[in-house]
PyMOL Python script that loads the backbone (N, CA, C, O; Angstrom):
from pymol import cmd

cmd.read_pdbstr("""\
ATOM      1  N   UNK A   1     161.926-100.756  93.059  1.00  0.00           N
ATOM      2  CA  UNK A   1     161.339-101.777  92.240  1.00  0.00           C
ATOM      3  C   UNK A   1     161.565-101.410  90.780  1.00  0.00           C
ATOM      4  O   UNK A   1     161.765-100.215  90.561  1.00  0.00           O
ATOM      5  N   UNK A   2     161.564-102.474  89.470  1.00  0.00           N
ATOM      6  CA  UNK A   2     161.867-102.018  88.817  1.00  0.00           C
ATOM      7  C   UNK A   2     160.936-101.652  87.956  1.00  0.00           C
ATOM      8  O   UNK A   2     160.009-102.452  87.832  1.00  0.00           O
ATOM      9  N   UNK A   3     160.890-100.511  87.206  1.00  0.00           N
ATOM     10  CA  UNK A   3     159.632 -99.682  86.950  1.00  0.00           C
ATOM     11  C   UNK A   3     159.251-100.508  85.239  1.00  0.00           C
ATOM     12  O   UNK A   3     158.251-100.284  84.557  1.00  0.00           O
ATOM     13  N   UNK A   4     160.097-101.215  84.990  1.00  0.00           N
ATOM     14  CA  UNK A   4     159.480-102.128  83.735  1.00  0.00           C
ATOM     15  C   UNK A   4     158.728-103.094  83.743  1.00  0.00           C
ATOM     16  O   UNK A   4     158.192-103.551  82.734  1.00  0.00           O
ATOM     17  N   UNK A   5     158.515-103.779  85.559  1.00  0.00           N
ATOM     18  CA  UNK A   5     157.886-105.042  85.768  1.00  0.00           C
ATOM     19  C   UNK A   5     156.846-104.198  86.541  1.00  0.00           C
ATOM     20  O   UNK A   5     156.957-103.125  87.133  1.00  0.00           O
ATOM     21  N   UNK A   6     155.620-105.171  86.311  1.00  0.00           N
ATOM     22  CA  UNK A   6     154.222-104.558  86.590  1.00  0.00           C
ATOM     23  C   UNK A   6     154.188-106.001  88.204  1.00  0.00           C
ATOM     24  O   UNK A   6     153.583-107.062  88.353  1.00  0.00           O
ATOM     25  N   UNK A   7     154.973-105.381  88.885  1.00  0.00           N
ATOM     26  CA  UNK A   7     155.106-106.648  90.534  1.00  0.00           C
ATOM     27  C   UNK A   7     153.109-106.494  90.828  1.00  0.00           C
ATOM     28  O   UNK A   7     152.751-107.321  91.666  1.00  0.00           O
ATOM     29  N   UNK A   8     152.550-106.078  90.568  1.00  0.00           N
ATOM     30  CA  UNK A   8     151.338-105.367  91.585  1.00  0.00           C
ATOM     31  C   UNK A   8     150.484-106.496  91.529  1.00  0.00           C
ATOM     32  O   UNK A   8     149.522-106.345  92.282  1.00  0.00           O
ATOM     33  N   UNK A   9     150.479-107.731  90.823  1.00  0.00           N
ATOM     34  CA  UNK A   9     149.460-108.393  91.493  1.00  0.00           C
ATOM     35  C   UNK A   9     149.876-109.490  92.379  1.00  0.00           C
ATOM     36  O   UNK A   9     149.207-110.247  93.082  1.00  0.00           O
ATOM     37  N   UNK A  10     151.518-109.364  92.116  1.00  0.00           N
ATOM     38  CA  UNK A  10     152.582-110.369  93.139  1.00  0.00           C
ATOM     39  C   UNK A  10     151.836-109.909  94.569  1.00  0.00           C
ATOM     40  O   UNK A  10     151.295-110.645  95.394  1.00  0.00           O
ATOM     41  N   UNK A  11     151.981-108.483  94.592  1.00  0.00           N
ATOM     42  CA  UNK A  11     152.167-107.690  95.727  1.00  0.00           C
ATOM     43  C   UNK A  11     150.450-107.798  96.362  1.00  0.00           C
ATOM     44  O   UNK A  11     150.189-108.149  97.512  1.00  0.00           O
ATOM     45  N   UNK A  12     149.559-107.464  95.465  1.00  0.00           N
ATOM     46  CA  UNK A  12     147.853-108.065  96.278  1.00  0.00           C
ATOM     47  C   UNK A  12     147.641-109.125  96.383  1.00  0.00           C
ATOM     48  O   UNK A  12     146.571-109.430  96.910  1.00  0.00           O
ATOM     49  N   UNK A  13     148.570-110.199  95.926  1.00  0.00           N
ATOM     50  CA  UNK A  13     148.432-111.784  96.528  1.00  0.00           C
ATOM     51  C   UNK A  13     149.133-111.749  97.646  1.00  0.00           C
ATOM     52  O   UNK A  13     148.630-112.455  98.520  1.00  0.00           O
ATOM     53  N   UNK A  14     150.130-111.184  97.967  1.00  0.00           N
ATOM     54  CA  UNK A  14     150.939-111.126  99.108  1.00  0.00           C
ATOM     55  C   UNK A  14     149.783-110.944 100.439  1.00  0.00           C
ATOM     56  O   UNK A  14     149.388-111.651 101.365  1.00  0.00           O
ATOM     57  N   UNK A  15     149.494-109.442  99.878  1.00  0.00           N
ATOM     58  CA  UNK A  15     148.355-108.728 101.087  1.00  0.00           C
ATOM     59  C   UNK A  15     147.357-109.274 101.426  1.00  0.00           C
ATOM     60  O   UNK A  15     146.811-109.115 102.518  1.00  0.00           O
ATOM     61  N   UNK A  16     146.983-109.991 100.536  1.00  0.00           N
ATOM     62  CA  UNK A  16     145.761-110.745 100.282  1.00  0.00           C
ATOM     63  C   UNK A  16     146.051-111.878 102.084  1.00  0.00           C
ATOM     64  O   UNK A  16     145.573-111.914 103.218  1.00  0.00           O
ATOM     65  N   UNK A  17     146.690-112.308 101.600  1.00  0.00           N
ATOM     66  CA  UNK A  17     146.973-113.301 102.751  1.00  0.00           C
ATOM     67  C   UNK A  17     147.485-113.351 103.796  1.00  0.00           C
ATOM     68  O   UNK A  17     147.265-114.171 104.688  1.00  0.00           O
ATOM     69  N   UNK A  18     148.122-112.597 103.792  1.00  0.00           N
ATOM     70  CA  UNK A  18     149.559-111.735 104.878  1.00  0.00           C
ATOM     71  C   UNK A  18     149.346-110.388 105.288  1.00  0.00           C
ATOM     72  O   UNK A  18     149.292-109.541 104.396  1.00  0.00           O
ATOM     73  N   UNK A  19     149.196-109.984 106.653  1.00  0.00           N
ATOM     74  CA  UNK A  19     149.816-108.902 107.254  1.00  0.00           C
ATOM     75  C   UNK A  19     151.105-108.566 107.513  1.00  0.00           C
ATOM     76  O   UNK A  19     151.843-109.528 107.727  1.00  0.00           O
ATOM     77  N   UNK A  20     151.720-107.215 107.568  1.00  0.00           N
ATOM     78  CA  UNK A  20     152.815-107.426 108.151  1.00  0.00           C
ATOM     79  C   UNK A  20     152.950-107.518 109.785  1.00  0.00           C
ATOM     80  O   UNK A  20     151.971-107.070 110.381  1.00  0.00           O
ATOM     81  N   UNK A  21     154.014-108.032 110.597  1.00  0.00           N
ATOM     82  CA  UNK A  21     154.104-108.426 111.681  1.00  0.00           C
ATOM     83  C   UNK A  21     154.587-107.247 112.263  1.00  0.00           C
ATOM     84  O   UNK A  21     154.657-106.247 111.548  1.00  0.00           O
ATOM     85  N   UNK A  22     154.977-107.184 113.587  1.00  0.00           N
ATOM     86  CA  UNK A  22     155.667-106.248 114.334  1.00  0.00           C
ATOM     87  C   UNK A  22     156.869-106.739 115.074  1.00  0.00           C
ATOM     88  O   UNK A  22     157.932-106.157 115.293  1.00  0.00           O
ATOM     89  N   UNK A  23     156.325-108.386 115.537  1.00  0.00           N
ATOM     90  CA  UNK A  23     157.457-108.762 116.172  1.00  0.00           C
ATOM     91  C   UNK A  23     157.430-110.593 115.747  1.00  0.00           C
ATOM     92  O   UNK A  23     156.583-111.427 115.426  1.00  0.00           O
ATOM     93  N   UNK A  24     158.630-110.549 115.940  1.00  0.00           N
ATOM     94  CA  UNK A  24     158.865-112.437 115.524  1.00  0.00           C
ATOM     95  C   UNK A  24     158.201-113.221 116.610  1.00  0.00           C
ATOM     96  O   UNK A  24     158.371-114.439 116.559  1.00  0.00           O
ATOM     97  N   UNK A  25     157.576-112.807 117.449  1.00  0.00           N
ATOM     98  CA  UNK A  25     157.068-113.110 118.346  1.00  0.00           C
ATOM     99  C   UNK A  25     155.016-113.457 117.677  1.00  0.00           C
ATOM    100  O   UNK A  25     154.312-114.461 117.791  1.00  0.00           O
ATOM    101  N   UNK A  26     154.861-112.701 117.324  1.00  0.00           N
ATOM    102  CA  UNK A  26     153.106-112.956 116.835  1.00  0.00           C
ATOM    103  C   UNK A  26     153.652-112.944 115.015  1.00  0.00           C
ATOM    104  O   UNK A  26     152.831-112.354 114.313  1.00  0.00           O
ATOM    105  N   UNK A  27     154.657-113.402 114.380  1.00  0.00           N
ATOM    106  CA  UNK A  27     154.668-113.887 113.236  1.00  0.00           C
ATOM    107  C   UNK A  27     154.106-114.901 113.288  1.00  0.00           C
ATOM    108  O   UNK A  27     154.036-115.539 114.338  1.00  0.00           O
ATOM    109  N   UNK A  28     153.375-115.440 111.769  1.00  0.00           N
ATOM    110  CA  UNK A  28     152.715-116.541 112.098  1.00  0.00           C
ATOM    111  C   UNK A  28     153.952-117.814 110.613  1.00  0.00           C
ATOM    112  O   UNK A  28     154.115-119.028 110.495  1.00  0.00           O
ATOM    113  N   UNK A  29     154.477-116.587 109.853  1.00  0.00           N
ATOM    114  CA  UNK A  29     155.262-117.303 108.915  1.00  0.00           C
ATOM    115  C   UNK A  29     156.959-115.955 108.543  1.00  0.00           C
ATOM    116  O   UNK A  29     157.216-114.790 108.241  1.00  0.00           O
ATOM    117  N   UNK A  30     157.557-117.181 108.848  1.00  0.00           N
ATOM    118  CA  UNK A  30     159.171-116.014 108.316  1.00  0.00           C
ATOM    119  C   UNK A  30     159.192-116.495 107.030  1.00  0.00           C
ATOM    120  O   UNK A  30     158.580-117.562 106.992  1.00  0.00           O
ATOM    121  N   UNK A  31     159.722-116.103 105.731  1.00  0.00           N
ATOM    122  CA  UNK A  31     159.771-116.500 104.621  1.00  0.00           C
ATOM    123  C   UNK A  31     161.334-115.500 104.299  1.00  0.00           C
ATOM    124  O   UNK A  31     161.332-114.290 104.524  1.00  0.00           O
ATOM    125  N   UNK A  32     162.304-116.061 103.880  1.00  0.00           N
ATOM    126  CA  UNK A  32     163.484-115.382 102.979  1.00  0.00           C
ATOM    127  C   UNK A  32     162.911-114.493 101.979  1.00  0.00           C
ATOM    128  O   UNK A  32     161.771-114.525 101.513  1.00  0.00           O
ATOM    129  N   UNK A  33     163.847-113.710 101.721  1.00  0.00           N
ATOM    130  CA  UNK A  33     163.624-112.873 100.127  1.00  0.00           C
ATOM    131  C   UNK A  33     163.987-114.297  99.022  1.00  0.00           C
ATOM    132  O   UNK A  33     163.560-113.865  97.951  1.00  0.00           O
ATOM    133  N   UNK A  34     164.348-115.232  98.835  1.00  0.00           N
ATOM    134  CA  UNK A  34     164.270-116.230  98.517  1.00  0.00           C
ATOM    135  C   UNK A  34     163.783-116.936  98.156  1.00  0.00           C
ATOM    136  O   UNK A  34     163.784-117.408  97.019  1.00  0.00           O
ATOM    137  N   UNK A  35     162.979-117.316  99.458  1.00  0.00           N
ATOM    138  CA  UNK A  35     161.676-118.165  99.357  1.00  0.00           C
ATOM    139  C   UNK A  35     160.523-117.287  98.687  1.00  0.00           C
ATOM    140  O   UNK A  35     159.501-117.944  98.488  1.00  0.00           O
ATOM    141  N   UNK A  36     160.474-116.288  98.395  1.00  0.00           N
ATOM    142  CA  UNK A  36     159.791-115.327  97.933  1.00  0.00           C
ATOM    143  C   UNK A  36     159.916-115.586  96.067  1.00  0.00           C
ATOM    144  O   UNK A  36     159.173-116.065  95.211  1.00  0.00           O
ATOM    145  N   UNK A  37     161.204-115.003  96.082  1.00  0.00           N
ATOM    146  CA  UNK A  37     161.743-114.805  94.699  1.00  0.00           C
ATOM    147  C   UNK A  37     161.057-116.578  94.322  1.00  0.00           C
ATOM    148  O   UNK A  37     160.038-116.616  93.633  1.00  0.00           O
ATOM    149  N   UNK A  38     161.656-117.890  94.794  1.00  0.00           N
ATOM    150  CA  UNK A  38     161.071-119.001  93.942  1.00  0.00           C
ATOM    151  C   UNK A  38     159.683-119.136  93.860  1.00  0.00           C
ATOM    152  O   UNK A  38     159.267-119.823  92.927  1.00  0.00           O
ATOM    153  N   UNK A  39     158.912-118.661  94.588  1.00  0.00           N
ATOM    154  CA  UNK A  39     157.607-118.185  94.562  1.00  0.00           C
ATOM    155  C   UNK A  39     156.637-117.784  93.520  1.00  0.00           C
ATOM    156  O   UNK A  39     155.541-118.166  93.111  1.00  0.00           O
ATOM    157  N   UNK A  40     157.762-116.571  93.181  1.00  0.00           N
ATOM    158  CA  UNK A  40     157.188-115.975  92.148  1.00  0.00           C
ATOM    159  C   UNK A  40     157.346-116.869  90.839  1.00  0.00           C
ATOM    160  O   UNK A  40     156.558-117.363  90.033  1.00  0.00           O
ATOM    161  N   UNK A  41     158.792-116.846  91.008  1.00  0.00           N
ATOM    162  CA  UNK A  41     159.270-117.228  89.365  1.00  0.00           C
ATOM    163  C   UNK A  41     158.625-118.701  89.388  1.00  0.00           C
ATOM    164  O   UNK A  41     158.559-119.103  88.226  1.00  0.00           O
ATOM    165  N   UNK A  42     158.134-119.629  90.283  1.00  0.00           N
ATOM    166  CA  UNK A  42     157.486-120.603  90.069  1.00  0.00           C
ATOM    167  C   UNK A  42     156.028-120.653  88.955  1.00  0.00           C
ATOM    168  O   UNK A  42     155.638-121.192  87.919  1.00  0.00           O
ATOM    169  N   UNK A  43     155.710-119.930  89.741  1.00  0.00           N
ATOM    170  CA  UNK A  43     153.969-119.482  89.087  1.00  0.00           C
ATOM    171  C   UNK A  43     154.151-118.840  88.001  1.00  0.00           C
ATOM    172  O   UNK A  43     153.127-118.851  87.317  1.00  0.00           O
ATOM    173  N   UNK A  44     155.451-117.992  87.294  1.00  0.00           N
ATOM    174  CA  UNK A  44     155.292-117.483  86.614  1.00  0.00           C
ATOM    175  C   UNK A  44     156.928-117.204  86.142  1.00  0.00           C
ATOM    176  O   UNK A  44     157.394-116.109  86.456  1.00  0.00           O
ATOM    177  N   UNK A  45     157.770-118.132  85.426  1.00  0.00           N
ATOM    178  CA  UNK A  45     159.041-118.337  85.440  1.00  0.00           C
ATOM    179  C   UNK A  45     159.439-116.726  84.321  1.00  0.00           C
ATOM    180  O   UNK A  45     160.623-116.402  84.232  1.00  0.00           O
ATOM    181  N   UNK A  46     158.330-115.855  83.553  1.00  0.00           N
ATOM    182  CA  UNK A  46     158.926-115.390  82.376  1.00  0.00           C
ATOM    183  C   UNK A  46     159.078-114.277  83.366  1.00  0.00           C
ATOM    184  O   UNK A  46     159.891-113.486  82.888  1.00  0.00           O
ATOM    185  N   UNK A  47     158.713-113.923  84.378  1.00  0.00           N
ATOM    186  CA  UNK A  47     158.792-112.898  85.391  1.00  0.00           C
ATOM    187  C   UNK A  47     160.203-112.224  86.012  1.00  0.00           C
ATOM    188  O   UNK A  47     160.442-111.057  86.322  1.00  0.00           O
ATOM    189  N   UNK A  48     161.093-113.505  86.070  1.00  0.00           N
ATOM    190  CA  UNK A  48     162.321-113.503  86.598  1.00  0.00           C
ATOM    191  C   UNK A  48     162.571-112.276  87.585  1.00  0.00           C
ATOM    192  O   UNK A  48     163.235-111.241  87.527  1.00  0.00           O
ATOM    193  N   UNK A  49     161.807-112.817  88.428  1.00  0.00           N
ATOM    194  CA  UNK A  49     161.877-111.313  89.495  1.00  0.00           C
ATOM    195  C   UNK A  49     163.501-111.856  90.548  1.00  0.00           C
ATOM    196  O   UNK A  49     163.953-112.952  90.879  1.00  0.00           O
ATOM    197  N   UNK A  50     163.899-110.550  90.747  1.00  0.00           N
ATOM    198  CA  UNK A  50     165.364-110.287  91.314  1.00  0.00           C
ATOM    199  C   UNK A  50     164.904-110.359  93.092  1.00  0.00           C
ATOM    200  O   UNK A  50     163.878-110.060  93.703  1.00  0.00           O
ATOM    201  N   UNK A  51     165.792-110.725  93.359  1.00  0.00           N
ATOM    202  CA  UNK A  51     166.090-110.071  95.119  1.00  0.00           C
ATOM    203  C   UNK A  51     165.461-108.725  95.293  1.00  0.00           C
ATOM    204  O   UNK A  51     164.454-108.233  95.802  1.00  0.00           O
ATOM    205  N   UNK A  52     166.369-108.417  94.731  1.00  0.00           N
ATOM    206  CA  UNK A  52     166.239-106.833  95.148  1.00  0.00           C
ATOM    207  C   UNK A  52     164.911-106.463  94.896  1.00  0.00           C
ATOM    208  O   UNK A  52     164.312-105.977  95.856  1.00  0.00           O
ATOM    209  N   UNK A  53     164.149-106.604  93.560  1.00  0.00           N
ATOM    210  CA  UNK A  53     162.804-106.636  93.546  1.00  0.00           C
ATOM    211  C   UNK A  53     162.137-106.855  94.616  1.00  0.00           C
ATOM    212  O   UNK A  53     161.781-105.940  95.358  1.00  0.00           O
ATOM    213  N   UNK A  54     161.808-108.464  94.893  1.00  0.00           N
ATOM    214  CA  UNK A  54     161.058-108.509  95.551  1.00  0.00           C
ATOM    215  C   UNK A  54     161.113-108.199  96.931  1.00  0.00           C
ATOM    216  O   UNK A  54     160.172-108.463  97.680  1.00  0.00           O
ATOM    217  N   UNK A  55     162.629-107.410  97.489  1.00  0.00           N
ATOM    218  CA  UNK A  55     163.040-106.227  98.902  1.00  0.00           C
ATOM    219  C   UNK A  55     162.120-104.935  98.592  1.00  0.00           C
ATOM    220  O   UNK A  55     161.496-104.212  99.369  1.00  0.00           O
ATOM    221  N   UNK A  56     162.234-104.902  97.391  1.00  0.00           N
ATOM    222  CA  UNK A  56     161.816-103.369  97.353  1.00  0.00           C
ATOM    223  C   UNK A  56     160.090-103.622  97.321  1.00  0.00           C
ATOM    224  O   UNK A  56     159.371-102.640  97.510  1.00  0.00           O
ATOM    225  N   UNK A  57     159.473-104.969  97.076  1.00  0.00           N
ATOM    226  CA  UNK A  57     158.178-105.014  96.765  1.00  0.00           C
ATOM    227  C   UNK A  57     157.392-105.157  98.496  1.00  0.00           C
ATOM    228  O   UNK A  57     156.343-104.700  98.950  1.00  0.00           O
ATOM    229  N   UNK A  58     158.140-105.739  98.907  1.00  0.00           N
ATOM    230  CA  UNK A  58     157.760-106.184 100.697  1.00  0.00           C
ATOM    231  C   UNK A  58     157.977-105.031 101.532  1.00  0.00           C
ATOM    232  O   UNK A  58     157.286-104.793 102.522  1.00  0.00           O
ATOM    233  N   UNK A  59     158.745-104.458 101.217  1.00  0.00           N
ATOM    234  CA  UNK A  59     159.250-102.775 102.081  1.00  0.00           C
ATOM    235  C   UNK A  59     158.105-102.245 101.701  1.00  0.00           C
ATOM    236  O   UNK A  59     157.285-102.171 102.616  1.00  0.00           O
ATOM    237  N   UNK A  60     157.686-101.772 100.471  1.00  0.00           N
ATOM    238  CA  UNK A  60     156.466-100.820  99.581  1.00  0.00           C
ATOM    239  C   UNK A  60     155.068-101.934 100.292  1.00  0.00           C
ATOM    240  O   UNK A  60     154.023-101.283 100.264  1.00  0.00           O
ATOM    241  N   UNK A  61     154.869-103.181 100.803  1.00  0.00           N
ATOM    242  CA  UNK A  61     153.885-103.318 100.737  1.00  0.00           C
ATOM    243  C   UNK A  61     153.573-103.131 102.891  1.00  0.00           C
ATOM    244  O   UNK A  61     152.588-103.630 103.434  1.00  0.00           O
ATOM    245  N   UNK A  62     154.328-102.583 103.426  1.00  0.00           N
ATOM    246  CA  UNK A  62     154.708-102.715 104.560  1.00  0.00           C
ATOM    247  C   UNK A  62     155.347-103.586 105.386  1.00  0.00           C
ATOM    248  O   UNK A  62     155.322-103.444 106.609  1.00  0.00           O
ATOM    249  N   UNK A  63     155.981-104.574 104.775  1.00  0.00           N
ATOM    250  CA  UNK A  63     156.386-105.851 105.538  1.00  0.00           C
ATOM    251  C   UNK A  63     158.103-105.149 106.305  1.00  0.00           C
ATOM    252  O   UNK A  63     158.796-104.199 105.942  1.00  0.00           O
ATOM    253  N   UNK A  64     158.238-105.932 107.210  1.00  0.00           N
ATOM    254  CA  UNK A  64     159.978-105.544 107.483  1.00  0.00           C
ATOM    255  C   UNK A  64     160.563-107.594 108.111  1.00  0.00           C
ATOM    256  O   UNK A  64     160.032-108.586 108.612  1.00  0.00           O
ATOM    257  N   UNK A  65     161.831-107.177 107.646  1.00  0.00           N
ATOM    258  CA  UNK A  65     162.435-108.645 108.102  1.00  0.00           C
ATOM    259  C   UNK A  65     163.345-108.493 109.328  1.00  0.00           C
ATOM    260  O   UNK A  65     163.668-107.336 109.597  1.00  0.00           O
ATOM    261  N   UNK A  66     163.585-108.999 109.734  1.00  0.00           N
ATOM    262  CA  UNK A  66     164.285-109.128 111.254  1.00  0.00           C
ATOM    263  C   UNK A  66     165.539-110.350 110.931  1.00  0.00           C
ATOM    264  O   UNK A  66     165.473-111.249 110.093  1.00  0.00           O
ATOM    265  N   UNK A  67     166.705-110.043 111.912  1.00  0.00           N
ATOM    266  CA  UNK A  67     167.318-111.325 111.972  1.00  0.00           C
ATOM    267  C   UNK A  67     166.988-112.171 113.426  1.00  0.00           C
ATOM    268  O   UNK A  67     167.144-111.884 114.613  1.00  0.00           O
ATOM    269  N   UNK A  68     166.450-113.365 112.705  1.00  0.00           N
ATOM    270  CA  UNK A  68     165.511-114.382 113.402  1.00  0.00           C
ATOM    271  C   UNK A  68     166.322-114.963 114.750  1.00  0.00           C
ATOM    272  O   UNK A  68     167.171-115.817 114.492  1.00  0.00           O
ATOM    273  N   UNK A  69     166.225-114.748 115.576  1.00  0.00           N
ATOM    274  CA  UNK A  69     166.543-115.383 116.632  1.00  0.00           C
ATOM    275  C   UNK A  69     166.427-116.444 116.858  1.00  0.00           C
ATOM    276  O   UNK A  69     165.387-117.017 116.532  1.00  0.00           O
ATOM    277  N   UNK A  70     167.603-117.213 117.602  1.00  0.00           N
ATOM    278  CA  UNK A  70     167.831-118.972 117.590  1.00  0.00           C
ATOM    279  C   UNK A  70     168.093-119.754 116.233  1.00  0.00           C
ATOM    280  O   UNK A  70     167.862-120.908 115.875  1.00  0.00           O
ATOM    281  N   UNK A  71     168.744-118.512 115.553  1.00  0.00           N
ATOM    282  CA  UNK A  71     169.082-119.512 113.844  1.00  0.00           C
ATOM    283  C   UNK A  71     171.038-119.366 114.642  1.00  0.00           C
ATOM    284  O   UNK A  71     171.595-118.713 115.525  1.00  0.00           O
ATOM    285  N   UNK A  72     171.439-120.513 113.546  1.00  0.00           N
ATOM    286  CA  UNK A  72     172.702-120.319 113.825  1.00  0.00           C
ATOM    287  C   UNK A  72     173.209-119.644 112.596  1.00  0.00           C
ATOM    288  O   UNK A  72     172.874-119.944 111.450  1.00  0.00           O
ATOM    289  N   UNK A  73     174.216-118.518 113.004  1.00  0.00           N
ATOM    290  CA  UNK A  73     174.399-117.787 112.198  1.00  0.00           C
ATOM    291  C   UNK A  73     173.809-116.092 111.860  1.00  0.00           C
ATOM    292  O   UNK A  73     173.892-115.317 112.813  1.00  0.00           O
ATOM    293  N   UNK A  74     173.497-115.796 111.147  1.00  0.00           N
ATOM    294  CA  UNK A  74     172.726-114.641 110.913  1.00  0.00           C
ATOM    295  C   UNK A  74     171.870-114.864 109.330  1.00  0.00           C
ATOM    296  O   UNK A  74     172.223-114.950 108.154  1.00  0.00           O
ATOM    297  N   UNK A  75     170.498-114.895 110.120  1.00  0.00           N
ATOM    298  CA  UNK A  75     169.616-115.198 108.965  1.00  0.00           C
ATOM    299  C   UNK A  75     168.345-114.034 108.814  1.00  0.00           C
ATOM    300  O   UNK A  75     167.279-113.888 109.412  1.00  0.00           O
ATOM    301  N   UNK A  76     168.813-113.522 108.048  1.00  0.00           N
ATOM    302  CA  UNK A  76     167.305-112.466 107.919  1.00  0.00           C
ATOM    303  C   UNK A  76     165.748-113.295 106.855  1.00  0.00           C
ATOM    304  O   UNK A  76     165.521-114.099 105.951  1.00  0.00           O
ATOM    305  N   UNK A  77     165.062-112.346 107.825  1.00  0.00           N
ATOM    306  CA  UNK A  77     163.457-113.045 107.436  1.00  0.00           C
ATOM    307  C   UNK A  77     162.445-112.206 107.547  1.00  0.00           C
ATOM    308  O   UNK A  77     162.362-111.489 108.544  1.00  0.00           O
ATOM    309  N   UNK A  78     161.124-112.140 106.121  1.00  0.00           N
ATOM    310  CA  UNK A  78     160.117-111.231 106.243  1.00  0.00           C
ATOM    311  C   UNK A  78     159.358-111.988 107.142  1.00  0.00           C
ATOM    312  O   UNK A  78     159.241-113.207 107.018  1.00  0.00           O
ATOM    313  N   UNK A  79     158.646-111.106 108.365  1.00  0.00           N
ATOM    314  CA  UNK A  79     158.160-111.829 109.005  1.00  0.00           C
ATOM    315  C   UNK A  79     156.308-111.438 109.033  1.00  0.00           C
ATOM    316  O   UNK A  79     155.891-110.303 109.264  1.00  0.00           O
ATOM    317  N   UNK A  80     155.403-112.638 108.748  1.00  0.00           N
ATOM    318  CA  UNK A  80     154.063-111.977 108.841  1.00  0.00           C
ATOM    319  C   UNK A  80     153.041-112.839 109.228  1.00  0.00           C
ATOM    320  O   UNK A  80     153.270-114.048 109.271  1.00  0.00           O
ATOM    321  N   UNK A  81     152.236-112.512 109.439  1.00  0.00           N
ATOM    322  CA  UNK A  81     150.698-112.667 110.448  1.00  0.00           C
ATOM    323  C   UNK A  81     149.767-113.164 109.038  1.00  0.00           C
ATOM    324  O   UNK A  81     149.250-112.343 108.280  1.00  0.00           O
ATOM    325  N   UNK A  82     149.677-114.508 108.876  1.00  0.00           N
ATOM    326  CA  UNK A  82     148.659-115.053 108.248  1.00  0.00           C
ATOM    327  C   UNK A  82     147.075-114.624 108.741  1.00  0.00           C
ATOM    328  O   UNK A  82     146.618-114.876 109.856  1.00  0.00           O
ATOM    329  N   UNK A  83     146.333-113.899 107.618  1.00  0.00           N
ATOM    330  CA  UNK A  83     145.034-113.463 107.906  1.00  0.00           C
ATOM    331  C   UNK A  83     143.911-114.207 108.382  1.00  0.00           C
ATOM    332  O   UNK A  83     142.835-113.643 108.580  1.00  0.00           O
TER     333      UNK A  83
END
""", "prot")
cmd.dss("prot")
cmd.show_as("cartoon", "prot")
cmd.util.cbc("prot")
cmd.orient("prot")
């Protein structure tokens, strides 16, 4: 993560709402690093948080992504358990 951006209250809104999952099976939401990143920079465009950021913010907060089964193609996804 990058040590100039203060991610940490991205990251307790995350937790706040979200567990991480174990299996795509009791996920209750898949979300892209993507759908993540417009997320952020929505609520808060001066943020301009990166990919890679917000990989390194979901790894650090325990989350892991899987490639989703029954997509066509190969699609990776954080997968998690709405609280």
């Amino acid at each position: 993560m990058n040590s100039t951006k203060n991610l940490s209250d991205y990251k307790q809104a995350i937790t706040e709402r979200y567990a991480p999952a174990r299996t795509v099976e009791e996920s209750t939401h898949r979300l892209s690093t993507e759908e993540i990143c417009a997320a952020i920079n929505k609520i808060n465009p001066g943020v301009d948080i990166s990919a890679s950021e917000v990989y390194d913010l979901m790894k650090s907060a325990g989350f892991r992504f899987v490639a989703v089964p029954g997509t066509i193609g190969l699609q990776f996804k954080w997968i998690l358990i709405e609280k």
